[in-house]
PATIFI-814247 format. One record per residue: residue in one letter; x, y, z of N, C-alpha, C in turn. Coordinates in steps of 0.001 Angstrom, whole numbers, plus 500000, padded with zeros to 6 digits. Each point is the difference from the previous one (the first is absolute). Last residue first. Example, Ala and Ser with C-alpha at 12.3 -4.5 7.8 and 13.67 -1.06 7.14 Angstrom:
// residues 2
(vose "S" (512850 497750 507080) (500820 501190 500060) (499230 501090 500730))
(vose "A" (500290 494280 499930) (499110 501190 500000) (500900 501200 500000))
// end
This chain:
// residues 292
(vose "X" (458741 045446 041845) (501437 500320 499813) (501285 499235 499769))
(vose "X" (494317 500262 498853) (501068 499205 501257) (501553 500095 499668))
(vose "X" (494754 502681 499898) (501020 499598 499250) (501033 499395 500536))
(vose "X" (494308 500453 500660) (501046 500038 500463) (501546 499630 498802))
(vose "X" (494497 502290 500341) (500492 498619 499421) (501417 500050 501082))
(vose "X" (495468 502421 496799) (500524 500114 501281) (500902 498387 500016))
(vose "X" (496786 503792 496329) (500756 498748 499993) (501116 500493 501498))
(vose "X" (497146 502879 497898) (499871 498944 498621) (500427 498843 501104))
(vose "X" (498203 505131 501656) (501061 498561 500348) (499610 499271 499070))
(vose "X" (499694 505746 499480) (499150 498445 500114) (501070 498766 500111))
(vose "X" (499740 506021 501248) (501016 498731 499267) (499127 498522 500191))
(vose "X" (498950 505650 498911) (500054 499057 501018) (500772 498641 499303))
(vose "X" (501189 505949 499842) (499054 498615 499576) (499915 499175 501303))
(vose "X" (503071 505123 498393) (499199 498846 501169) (499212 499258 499591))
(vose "X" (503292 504270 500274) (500342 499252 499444) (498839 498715 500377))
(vose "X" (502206 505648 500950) (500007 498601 500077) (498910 498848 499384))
(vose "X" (503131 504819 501158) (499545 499263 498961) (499654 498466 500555))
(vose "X" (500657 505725 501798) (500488 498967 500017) (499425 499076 498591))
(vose "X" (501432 504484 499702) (500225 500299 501714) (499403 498282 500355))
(vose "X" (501567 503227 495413) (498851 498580 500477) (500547 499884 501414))
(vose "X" (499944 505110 497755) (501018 498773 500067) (498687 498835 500694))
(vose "X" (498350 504189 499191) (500321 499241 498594) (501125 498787 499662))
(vose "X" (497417 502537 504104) (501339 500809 498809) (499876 500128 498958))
(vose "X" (498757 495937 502148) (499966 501368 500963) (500660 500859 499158))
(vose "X" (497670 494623 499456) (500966 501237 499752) (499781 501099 500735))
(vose "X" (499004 494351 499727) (499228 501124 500501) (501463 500671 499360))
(vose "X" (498050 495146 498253) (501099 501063 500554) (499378 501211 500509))
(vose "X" (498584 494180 497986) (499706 501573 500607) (501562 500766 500845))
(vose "X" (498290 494969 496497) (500632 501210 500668) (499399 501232 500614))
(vose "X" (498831 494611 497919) (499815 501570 500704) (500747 500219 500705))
(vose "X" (498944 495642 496717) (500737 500535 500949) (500010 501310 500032))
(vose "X" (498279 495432 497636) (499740 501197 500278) (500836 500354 501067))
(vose "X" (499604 495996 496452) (500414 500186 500795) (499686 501759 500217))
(vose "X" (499888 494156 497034) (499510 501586 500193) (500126 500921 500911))
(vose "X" (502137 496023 497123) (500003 500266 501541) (499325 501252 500465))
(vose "X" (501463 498654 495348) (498806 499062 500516) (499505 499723 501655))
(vose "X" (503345 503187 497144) (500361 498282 500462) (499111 499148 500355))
(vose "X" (499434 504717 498750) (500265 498913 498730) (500794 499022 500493))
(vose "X" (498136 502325 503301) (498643 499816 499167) (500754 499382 498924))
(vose "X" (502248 501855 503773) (499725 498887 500019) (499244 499420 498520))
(vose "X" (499478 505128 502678) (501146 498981 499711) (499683 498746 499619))
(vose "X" (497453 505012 501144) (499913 498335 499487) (501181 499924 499273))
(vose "X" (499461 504080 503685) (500271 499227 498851) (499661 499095 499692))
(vose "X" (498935 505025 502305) (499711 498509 499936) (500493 499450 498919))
(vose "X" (501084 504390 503598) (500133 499916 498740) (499588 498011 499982))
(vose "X" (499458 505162 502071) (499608 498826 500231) (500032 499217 498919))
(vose "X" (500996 504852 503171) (499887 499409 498275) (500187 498591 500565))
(vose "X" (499154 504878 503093) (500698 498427 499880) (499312 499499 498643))
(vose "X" (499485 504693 501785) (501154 499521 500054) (500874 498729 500101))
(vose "X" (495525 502596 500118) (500257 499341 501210) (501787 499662 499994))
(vose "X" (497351 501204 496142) (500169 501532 500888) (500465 499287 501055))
(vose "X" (501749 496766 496174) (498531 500831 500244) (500493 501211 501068))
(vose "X" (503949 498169 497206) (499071 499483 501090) (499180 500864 500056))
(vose "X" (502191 498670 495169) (499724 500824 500827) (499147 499841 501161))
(vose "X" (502883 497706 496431) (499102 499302 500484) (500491 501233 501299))
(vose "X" (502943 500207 496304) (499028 499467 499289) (498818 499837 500942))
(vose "X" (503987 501995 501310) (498864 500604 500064) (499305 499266 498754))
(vose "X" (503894 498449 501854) (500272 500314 499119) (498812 501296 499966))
(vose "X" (500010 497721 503760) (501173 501077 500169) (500533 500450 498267))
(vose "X" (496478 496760 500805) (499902 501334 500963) (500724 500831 499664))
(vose "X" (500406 495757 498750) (498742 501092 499169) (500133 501575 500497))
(vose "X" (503339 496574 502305) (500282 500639 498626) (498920 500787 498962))
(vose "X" (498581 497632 504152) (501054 500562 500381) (500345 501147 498570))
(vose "X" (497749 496004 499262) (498960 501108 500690) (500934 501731 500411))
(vose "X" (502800 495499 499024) (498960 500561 498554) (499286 501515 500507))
(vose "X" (502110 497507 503464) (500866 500371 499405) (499541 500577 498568))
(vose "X" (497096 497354 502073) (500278 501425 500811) (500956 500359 499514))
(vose "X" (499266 496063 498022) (498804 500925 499203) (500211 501360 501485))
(vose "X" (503347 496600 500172) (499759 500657 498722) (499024 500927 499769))
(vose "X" (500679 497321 504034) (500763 501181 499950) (499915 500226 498698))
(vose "X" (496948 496982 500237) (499664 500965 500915) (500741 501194 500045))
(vose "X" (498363 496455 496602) (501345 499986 500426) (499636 501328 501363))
(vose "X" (498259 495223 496169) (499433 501562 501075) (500928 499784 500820))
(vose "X" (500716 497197 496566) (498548 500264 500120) (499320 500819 500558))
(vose "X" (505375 499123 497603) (498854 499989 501071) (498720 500367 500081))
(vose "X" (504752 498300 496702) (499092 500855 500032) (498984 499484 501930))
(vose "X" (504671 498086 498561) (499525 501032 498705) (498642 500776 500389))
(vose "X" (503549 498987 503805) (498747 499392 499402) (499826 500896 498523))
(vose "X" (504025 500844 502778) (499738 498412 500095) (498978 500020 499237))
(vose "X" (501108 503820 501153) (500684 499817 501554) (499436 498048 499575))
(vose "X" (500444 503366 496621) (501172 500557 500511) (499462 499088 501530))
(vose "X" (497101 499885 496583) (500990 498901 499925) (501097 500565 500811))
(vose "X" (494984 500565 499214) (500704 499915 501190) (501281 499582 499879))
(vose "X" (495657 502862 497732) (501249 498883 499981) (500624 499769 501087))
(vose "X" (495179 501716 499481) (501182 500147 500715) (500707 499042 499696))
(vose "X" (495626 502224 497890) (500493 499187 500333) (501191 500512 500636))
(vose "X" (494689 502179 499672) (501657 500185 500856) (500693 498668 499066))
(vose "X" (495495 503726 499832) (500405 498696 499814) (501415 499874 499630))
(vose "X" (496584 503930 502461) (500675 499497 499210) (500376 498415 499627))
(vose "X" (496955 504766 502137) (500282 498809 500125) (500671 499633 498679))
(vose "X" (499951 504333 503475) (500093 499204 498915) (499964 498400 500103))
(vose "X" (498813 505605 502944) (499848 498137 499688) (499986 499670 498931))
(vose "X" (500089 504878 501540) (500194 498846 501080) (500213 498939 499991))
(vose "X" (497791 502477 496251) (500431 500841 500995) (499706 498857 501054))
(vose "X" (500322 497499 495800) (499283 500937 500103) (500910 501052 501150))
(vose "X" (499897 495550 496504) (500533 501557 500518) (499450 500349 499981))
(vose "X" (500393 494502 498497) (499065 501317 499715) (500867 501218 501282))
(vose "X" (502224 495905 497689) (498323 499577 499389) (499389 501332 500740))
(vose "X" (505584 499550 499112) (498965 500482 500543) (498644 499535 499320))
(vose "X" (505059 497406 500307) (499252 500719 499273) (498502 501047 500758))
(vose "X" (505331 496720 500340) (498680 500855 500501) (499451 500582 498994))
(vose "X" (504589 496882 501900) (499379 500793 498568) (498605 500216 500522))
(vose "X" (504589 499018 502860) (498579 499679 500064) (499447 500911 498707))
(vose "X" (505135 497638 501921) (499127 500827 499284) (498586 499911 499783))
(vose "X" (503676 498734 503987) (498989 499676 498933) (500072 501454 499447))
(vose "X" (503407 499266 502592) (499317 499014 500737) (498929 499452 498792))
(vose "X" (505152 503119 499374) (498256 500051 499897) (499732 498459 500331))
(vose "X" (504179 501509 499385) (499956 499957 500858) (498516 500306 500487))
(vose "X" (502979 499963 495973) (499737 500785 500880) (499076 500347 500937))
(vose "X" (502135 496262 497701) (500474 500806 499488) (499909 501607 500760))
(vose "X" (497008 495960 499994) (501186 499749 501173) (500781 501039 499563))
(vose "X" (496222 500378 497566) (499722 500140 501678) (501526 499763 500765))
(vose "X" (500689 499064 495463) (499116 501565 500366) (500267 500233 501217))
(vose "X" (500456 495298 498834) (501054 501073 499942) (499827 501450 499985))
(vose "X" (496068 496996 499674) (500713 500100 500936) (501544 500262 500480))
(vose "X" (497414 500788 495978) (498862 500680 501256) (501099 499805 501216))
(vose "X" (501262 497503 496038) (500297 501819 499909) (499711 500122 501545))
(vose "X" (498468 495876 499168) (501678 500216 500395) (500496 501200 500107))
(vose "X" (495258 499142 498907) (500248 499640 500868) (501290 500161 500803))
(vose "X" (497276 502674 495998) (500763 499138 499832) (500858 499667 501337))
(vose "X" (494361 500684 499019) (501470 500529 500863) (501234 498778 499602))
(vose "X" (495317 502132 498037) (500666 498821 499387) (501198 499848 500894))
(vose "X" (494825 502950 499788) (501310 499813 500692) (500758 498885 499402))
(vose "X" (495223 500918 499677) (500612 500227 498958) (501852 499830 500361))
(vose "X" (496084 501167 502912) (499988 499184 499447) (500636 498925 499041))
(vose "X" (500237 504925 500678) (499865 499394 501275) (500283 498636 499846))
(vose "X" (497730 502283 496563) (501935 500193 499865) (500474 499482 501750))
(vose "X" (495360 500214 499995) (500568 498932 498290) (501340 500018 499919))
(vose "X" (498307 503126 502664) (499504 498624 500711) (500924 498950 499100))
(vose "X" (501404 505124 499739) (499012 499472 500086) (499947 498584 500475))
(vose "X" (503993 503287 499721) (498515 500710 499663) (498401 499096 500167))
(vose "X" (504846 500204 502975) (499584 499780 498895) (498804 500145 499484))
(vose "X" (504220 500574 503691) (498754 500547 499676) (500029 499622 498819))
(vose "X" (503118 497992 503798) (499961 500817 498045) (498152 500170 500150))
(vose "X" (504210 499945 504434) (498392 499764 499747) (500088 500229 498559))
(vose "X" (503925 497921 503687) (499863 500796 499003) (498464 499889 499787))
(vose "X" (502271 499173 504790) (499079 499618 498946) (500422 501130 498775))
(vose "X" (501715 497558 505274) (500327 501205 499104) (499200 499408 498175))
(vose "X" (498936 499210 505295) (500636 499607 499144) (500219 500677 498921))
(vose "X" (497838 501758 503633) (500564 499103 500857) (500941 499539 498888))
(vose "X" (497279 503180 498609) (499345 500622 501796) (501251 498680 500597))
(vose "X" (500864 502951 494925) (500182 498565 500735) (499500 500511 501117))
(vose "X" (500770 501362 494334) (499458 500375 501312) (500343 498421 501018))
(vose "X" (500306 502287 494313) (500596 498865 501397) (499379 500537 501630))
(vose "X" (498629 500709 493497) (500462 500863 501444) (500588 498644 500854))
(vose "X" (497874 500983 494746) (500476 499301 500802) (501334 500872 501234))
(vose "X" (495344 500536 495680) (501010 500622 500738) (500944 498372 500634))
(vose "X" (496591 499153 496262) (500104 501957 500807) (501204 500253 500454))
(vose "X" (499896 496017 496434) (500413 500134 501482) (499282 501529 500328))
(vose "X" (500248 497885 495487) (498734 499474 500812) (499694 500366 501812))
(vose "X" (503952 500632 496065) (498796 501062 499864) (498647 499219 501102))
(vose "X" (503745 497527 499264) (500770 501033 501099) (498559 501317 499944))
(vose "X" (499536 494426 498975) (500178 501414 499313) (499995 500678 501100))
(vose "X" (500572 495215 501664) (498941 500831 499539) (500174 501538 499157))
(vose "X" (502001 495701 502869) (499075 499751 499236) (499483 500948 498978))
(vose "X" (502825 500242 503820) (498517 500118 500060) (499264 499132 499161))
(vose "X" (504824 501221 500043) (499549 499429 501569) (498725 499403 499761))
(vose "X" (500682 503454 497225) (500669 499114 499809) (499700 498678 500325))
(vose "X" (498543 504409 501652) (499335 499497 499414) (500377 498552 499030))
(vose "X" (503005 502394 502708) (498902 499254 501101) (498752 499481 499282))
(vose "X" (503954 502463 498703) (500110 498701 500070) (499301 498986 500572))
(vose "X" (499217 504616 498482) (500346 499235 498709) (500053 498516 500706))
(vose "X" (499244 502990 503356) (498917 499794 499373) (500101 499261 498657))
(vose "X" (503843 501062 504018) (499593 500059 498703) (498980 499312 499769))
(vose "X" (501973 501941 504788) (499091 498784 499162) (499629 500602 498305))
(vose "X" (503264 500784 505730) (499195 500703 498280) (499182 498867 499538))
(vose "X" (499773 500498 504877) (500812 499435 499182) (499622 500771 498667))
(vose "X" (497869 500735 504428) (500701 498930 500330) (501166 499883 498857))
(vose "X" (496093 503201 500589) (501253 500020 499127) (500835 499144 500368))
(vose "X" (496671 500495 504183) (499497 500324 498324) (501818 500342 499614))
(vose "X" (497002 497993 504889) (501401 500821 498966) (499500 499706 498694))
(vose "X" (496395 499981 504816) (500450 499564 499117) (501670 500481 499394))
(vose "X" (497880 498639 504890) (500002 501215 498811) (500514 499610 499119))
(vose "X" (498146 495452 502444) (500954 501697 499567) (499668 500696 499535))
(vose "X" (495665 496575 501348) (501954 500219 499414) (500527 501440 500143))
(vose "X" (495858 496295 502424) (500771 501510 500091) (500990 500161 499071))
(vose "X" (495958 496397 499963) (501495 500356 499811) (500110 501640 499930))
(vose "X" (495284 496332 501355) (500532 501339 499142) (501848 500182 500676))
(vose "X" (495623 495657 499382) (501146 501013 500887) (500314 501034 499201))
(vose "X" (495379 497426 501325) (500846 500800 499270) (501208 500399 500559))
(vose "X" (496775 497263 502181) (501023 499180 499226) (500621 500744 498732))
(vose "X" (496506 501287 503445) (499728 498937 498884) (500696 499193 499395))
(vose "X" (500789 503121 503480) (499338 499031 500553) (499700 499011 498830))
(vose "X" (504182 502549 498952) (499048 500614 500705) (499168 498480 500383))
(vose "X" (505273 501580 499406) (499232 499116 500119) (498191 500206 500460))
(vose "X" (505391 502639 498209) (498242 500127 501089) (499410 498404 499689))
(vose "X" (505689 502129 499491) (499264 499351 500057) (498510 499951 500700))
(vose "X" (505374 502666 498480) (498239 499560 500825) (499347 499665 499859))
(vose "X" (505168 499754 499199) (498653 500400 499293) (499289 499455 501162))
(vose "X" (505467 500449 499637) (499247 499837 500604) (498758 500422 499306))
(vose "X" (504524 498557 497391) (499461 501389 500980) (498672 498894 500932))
(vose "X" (502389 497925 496421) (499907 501509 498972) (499269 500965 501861))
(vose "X" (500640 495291 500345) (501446 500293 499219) (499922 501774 499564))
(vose "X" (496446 498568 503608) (500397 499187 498731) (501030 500661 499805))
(vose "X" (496173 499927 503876) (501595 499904 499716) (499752 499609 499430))
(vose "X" (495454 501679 501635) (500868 499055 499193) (501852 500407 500006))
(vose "X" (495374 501286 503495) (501170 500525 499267) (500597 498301 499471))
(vose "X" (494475 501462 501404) (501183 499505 500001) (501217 500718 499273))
(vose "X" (494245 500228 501991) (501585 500287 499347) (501038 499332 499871))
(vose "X" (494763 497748 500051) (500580 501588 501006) (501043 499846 498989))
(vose "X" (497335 495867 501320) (499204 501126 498840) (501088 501015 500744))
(vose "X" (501880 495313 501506) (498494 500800 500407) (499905 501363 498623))
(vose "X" (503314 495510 500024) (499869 501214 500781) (498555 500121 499687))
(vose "X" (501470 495300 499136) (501268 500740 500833) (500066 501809 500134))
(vose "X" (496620 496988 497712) (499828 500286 501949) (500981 500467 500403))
(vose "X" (498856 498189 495376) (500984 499277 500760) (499972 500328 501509))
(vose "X" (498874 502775 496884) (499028 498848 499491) (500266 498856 500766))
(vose "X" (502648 504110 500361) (498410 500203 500039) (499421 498620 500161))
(vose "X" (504427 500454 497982) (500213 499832 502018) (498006 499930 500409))
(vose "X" (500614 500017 495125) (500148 498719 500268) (500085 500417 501882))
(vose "X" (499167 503880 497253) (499366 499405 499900) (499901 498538 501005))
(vose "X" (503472 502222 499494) (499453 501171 500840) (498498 498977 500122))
(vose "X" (503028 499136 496712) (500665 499194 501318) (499112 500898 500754))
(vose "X" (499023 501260 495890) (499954 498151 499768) (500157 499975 501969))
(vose "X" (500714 504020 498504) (498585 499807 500000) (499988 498801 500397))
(vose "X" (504560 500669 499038) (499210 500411 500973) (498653 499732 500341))
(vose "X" (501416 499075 495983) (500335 499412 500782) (500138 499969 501899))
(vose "X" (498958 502827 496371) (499023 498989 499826) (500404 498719 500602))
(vose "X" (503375 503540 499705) (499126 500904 500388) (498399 498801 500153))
(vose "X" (505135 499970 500610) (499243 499342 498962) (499025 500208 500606))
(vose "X" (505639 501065 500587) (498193 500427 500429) (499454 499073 498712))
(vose "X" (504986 499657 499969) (500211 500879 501132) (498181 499959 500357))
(vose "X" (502046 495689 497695) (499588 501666 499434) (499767 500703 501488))
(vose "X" (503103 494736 498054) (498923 501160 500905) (500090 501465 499730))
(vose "X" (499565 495230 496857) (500877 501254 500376) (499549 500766 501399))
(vose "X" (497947 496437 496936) (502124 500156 499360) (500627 500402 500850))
(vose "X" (495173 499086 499933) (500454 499201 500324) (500979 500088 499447))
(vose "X" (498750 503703 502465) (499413 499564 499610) (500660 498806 499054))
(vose "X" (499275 502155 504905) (500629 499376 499124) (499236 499771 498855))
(vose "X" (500412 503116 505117) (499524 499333 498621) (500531 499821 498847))
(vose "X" (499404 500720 505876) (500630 500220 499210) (499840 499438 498649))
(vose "X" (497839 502226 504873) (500131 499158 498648) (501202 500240 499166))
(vose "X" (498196 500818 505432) (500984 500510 499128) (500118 498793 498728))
(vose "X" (496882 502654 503885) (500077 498700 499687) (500857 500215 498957))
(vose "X" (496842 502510 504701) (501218 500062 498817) (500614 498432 499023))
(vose "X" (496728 500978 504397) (499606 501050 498574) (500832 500130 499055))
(vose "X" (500765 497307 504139) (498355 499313 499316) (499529 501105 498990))
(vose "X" (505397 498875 499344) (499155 499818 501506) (498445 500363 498918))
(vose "X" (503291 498098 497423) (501199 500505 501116) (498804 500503 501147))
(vose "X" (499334 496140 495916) (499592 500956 501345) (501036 500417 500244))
(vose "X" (499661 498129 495229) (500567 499521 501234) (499638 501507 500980))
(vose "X" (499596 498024 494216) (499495 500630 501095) (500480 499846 501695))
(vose "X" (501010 499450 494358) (500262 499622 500974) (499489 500637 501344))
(vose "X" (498856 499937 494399) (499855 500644 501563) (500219 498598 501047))
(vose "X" (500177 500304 494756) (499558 498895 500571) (500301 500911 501113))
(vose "X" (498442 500544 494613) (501185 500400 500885) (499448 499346 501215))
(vose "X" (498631 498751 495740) (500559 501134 499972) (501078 500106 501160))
(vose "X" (498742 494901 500043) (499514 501524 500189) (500807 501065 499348))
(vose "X" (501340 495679 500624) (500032 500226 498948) (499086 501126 499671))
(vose "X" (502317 496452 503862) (498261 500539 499604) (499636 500559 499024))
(vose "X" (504503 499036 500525) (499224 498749 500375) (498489 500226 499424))
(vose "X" (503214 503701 500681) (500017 499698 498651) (499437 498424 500207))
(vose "X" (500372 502244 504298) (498916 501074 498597) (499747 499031 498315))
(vose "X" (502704 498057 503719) (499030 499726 500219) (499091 500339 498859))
(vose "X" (504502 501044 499946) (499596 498367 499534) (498374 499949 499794))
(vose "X" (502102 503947 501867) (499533 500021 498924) (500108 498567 499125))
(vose "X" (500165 500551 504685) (498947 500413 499596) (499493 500533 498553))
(vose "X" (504061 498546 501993) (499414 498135 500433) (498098 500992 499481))
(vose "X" (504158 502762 499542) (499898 498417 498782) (499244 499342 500832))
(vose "X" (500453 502963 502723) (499488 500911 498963) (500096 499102 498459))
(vose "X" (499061 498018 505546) (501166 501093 499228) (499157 500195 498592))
(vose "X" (496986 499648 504562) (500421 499748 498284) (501186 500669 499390))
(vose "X" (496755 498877 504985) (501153 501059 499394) (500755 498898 498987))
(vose "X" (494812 498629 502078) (501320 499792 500451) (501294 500629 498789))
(vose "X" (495514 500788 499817) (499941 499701 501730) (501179 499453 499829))
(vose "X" (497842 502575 496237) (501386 499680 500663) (499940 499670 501169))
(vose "X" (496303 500030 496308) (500346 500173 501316) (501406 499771 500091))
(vose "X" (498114 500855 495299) (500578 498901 500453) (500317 500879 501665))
(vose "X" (496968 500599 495068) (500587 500727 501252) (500726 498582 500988))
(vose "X" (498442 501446 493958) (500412 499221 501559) (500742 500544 501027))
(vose "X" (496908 502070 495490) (500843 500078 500973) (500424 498840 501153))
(vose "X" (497142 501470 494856) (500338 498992 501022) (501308 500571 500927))
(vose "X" (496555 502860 497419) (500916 499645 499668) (500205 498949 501435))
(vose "X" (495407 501578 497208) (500940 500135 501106) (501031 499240 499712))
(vose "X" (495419 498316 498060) (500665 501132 500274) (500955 499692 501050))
(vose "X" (496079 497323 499005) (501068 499753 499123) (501322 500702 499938))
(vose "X" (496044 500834 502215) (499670 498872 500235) (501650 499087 499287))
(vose "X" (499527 505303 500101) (498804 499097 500363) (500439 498798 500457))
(vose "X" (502601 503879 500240) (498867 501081 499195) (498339 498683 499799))
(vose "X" (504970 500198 503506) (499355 499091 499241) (499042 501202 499032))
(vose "X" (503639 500594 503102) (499539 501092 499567) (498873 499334 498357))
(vose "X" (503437 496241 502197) (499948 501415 500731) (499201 501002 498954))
(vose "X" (500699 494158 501365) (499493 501187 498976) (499652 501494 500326))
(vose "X" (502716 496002 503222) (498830 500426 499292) (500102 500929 498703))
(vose "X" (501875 495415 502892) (500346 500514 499327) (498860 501114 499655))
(vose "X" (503291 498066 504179) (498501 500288 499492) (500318 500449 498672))
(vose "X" (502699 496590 504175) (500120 501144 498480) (498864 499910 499743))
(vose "X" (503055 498505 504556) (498847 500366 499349) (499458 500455 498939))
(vose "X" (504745 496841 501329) (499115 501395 500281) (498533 500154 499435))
(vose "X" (503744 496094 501719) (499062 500374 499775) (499236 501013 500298))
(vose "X" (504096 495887 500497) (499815 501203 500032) (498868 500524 499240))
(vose "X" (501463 494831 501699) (499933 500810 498773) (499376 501352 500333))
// end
């Protein structure tokens, strides 16, 4: 009977209860692509990282979540960067990830912070009616600020909204949401709100639908909230200090009962973002084997 390694952790935890679940599954032995989304959808994780060595600084994931495979998964990373660590299979340093959406860089520090290199970012991915998104929502079309798209790996719509309570407050009509996304071709929508602004640094509170790649909602998202950070910027809601880097913190998770923090940072030149990346730590819930 055949047998892979599977970890399960909690990525960009905020405590004890926090963070979004990620499973990582060693590939020591090469996975067709139904024999790994059996697997994903077995375990029932957000999303599930296939991991497999190509040499001692490079490693090529691939990720599922349990419908579908998605080109990146940003807490899922963390998750698998985390698990080679914990496991001995590398040392504190760099790495290059292969995934469906490109190559990312990868740090591993001594403590067990990792930090994600992402893309330059794109912006205007798609039109987007605000009538239909507040719809979608749950929610009066007067409650929305704005709504924009941006992407460092997956392609995201963002709604700005005015406060905690209306945050909160969300009613997502599930089937809409996900003919939307499949409609055009959005990964998530992430609703947001700002708790404080200043010069260089916002903090905010994030959810992330997820239905364009499977999950109604997530606990902390990595390519979302850089893909977010990304878009402050370049809207000029979130101006970089004299040094030229802005820093942007989110709590995610909190109305799922999964509490969750996650930091961004970008540098600029110009005024263009020159890089973005992305970083927490990941906690092991749970170790084990899956039998194919």
């Amino acid at each position: 009977m055949d047998k892979l390694p599977v970890r399960l952790y909690a990525a960009f935890a905020a405590d004890e209860r926090g963070g979004n679940i990620g499973a990582v599954v060693f590939e020591d032995e090469p996975l067709w692509p139904d024999a790994r989304q059996r697997v994903a959808s077995d375990l029932g994780a957000p999303t599930t990282g296939f991991v497999r060595k190509v040499s001692d600084k490079e490693f090529q994931t691939r990720f599922h979540s349990t419908r579908s495979e998605m080109d990146m998964c940003g807490h899922v990373t963390l998750a698998a960067f985390a698990a080679l660590r914990d496991d001995q299979r590398i040392e504190p340093g760099t790495f290059i990830q292969q995934t469906s959406a490109g190559s990312i860089v990868v740090d591993v520090a001594p403590d067990g912070f990792v930090t994600l290199r992402q893309p330059l970012p794109k912006f205007d991915l798609c039109e987007v009616s605000l009538q239909d998104v507040a719809a979608y929502l749950g929610l009066e079309t007067g409650s929305l600020k704005r709504v924009s798209t941006a992407s460092t790996a997956l392609r995201h719509v963002f709604v700005q909204i005015e406060d905690l309570e209306t945050l909160a407050s969300i009613r997502p009509d599930e089937a809409a949401l996900r003919a939307y996304c499949r409609d055009f071709a959005i990964d998530t929508i992430g609703v947001w709100c700002s708790t404080y602004k200043g010069l260089g640094k916002v903090k905010l509170r994030l959810r992330d639908l997820c239905h364009g790649v499977g999950d109604p909602e997530e606990a902390a998202s990595g390519t979302t909230n850089s893909a977010l950070a990304c878009e402050l910027v370049r809207s000029r809601y979130l101006t970089p200090g004299a040094s030229g880097q802005a820093v942007v913190v989110a709590e995610q998770g909190v109305e799922m009962g999964r509490p969750s923090i996650v930091r961004t940072v970008l540098n600029t030149s110009s005024g263009d973002i020159t890089d973005v990346s992305v970083g927490g730590y990941a906690a092991l819930r749970m170790r084990g084997d899956v039998v194919l």
